[in-house]
N, C-alpha and C positions, 0 to 999 in steps of 0.2 A: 743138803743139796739134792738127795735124792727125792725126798719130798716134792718139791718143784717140777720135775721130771714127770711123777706120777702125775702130778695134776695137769701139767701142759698136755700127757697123754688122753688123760681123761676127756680133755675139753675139746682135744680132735678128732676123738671118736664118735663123737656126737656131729659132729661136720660132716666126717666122712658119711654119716650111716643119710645124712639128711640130701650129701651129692650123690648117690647110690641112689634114693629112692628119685630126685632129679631124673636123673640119667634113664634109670626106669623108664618113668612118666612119658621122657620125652620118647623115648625111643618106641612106646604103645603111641603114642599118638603119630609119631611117622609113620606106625604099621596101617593105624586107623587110616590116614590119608591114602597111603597106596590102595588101599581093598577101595574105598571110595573113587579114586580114577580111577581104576578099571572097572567098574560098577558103570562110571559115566561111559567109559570107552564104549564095554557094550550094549548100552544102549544106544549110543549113536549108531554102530553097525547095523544094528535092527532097523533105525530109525529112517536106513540108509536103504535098505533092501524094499522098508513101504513105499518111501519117495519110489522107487525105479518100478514097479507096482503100480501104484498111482499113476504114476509117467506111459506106460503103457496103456494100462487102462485107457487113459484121454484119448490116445491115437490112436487106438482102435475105435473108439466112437464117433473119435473124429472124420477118421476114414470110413463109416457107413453115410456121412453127409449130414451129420449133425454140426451145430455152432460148437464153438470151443466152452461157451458158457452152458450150455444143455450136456456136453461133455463132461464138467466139472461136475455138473450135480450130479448126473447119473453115478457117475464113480465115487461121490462122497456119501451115495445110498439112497437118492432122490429116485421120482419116477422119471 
């Protein structure tokens, strides 16, 4: 009877050790996801400060009497 015992342990140790590395696995790749949004986060904030940038730029060229198209190139680095 003890015999039986030993083996049923045996065979759940191997279970156990393969939800552990499971468990692992998952839990690095939730890590991986969070560093990856916030990666994306800030670069939207960035992305957020050129647009308002840009956005100026235009109105100020726009307000010396140029077209809003002559506007646009000059602030994307045209002549």
């Amino acid at each position: 009877m003890t015999e039986n015992n030993n083996n049923s342990q045996k065979k759940c140790s191997g279970k156990g050790k393969a939800m552990f590395a499971y468990g692992i696995i998952q839990l690095g790749s939730t890590v991986i996801s969070a560093v990856a949004l916030s990666a994306i986060a800030l670069g939207f904030c960035s992305l957020q400060k050129e647009a308002t940038f840009f956005n100026e730029c235009v109105e100020e060229i726009k307000a010396s009497g140029k077209s809003s198209a002559k506007a646009v190139r000059f602030c994307h680095g045209g002549k």
